[in-house]
N, C-alpha and C positions, 0 to 999 in steps of 0.2 A: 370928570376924572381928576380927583383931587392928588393923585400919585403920577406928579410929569416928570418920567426923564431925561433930559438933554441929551443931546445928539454928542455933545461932550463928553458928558459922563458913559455913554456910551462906547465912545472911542478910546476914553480910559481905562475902564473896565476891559474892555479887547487887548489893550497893552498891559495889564497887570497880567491878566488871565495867557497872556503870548496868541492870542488871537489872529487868525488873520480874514475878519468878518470882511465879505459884500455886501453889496447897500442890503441886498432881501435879507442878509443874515442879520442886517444890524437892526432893520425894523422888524424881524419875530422878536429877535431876543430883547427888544425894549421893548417890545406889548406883552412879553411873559413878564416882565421883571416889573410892571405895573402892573398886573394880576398878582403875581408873589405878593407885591408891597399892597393892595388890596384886601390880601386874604389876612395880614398879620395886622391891617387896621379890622378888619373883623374879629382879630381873637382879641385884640385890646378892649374889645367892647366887654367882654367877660369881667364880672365880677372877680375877682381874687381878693379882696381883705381877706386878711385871715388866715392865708393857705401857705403854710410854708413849701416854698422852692425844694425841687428833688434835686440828686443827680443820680439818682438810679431810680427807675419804671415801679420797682415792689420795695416794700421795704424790710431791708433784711438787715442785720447787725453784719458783725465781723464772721466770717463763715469760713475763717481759715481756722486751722486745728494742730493743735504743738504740735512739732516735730517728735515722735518717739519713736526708739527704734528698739523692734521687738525682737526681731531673729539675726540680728550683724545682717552683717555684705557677702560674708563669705569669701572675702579678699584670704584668709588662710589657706584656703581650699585653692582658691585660682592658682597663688602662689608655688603651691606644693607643686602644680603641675605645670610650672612655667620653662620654659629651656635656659631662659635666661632671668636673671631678676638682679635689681640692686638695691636693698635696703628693704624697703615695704613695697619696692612699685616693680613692673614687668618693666623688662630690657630690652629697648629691638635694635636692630641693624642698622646704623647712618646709613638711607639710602640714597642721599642727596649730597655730592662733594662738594 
């Protein structure tokens, strides 16, 4: 097993993480975490020349779309039937002294 983690760095990791491992928690989680670092020495094995780096799964451009506004708000309408209003905006009640 060329991926050893210390008993150390395991006890640190506990303290970054707010852990509070017992010894059985601290030997799983250091044989997963040598498996974890196993499996990513296997994906190193992979070729990549060549491939450019994603940060999105598909590749899609810019998929946002102008803002245009076709029919208003309708804020004239709201307004007309407001009990109260001041200026452009509705008016409520201070209900908090």
């Amino acid at each position: 097993m060329s991926n050893h983690i210390s008993d150390e760095t395991i006890e640190y990791v506990g303290i970054l993480a707010q852990l509070d491992l017992n010894e059985e928690e601290k030997v799983k989680a250091k044989e997963d975490m040598e498996q974890m670092l196993e499996y990513i020495d296997t994906l190193n094995e992979l070729d990549t020349e060549g491939i450019e780096p994603k940060t999105h799964i598909s590749d899609t451009t810019n998929v946002f779309r102008e803002d245009v506004v076709t029919n208003g708000d309708g804020s004239d309408d709201v307004l007309a039937n407001a009990p109260l209003k001041k200026d452009e905006y509705l008016s409520v009640p201070k209900t908090i002294g």
